[in-house]
N, C-alpha and C positions, 0 to 999 in steps of 0.2 A: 466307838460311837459316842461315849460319852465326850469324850476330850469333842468332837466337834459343835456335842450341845454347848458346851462350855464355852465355845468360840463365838455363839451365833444365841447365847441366850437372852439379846435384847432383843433383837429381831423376832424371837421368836414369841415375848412378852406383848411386841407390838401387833401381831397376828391374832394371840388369844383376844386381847383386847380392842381389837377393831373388830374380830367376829363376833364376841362379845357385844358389841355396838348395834351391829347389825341384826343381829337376832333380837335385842332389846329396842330394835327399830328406832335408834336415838339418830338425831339430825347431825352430830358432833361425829357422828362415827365417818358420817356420808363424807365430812370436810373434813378430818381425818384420813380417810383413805386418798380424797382428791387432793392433798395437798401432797403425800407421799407419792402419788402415779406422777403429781408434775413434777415432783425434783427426781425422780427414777427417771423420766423421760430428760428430761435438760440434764444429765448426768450421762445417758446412754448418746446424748448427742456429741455433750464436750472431750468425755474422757478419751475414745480412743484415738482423734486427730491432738491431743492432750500428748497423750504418750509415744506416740508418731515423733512430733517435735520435739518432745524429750529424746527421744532414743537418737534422732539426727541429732542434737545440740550435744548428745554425750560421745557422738564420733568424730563432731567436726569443729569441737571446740577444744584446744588444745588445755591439758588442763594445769598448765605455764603459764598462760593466759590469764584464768584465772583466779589462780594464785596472789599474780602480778597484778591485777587491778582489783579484786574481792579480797585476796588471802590476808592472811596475819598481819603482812607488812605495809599495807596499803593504810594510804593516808583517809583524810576529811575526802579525799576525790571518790573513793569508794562508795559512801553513803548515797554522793550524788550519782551516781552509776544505779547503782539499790532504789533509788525514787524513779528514776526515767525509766527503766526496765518495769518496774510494778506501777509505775502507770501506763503503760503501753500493755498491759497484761489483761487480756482479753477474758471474760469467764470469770473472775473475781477469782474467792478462795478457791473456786474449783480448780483451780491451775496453779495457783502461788504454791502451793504447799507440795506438788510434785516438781514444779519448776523448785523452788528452794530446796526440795532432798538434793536435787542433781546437782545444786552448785556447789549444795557440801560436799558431795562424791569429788567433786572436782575441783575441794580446794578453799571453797569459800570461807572466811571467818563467821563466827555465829554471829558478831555483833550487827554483819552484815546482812546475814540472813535473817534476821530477827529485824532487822529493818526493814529488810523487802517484803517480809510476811504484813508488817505494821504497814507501811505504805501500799503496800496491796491492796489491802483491807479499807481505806480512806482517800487515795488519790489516783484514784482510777480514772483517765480521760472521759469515757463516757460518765461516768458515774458526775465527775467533778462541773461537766454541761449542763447534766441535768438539774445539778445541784442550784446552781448558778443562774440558771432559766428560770427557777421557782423563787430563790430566796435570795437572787442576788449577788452579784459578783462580789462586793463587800465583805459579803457573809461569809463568802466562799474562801475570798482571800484570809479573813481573819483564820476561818477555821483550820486553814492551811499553816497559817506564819503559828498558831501554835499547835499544832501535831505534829507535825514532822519535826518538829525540837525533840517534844515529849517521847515521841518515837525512837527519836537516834538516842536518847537519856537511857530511855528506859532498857533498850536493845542493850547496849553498854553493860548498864548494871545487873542484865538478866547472863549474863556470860562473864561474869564476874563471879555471879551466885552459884551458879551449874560447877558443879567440881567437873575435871577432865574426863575422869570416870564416865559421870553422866551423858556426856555430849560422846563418848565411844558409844555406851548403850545405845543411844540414839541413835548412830554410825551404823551402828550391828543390824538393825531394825530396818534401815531402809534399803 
């Protein structure tokens, strides 16, 4: 029983302390709790057609594939592969970071998936619309021509850093 407390003891800090909330009838507890029920519901919505399309992408994608266009040996074409796939990626982080375990399962380099995490995260189609509608296509393009450099830089140097070791842990975990 312990070992499960020890699993779940944030979750379980953020219970006392939203009952807490509401027993002490504080207003932060109320938008507290309502900010937690809307991402538990947009979570209960995305994940399991989420993992639906993982589970088909990891039988029907040969993982030769990709290897050959994500793995080790892939050129600059790669990265641009890692931008059009994570902006087409519907859900933001809620899906980048299951869709990138699966491309490691299957092969992918980190430096790649550490790019699709980082362009996931900033060059979303709808996101990059909306962006664009408010502040301008200008703005838009600027903040594009420099993150997706800084992106593929830093992707690089983060899989440079990671010893082998580490990136098995990570392996083992997902």
């Amino acid at each position: 029983m312990t070992k499960h407390l020890k699993d779940y003891w944030l979750f379980i800090i953020f219970v006392i302390f939203t009952a807490a909330g509401f027993i002490l009838d504080l207003n932060t507890a109320q938008g507290i709790f309502d900010n937690f029920y809307s991402f538990f519901l947009t979570m209960i919505k995305f994940v399991p057609a989420v993992f639906l399309l993982i589970g088909l992408f990891e039988v029907w994608v040969d993982k030769e594939t990709i290897e050959k266009h994500l793995g080790e040996e892939s050129g600059f074409l790669a990265y641009l592969w890692a931008i059009i796939l994570a902006s087409t990626t519907v859900g933001g982080l809620y899906v980048a970071f299951p869709v990138a375990a699966a491309l490691y399962k299957k092969g992918a380099s980190p430096r790649i998936i550490f790019s699709y995490i980082g362009t996931a995260a900033i060059c979303r189609i709808p996101m990059t619309l909306f962006e664009a509608s408010y502040v301008g296509v200008s703005f838009t393009a600027i903040r594009w021509a420099i993150s997706i450099p800084l992106v593929i830089i830093s992707s690089i140097l983060m899989e440079k850093i990671l010893a082998a070791k580490d990136l098995e842990k990570i392996s083992e975990n997902t």
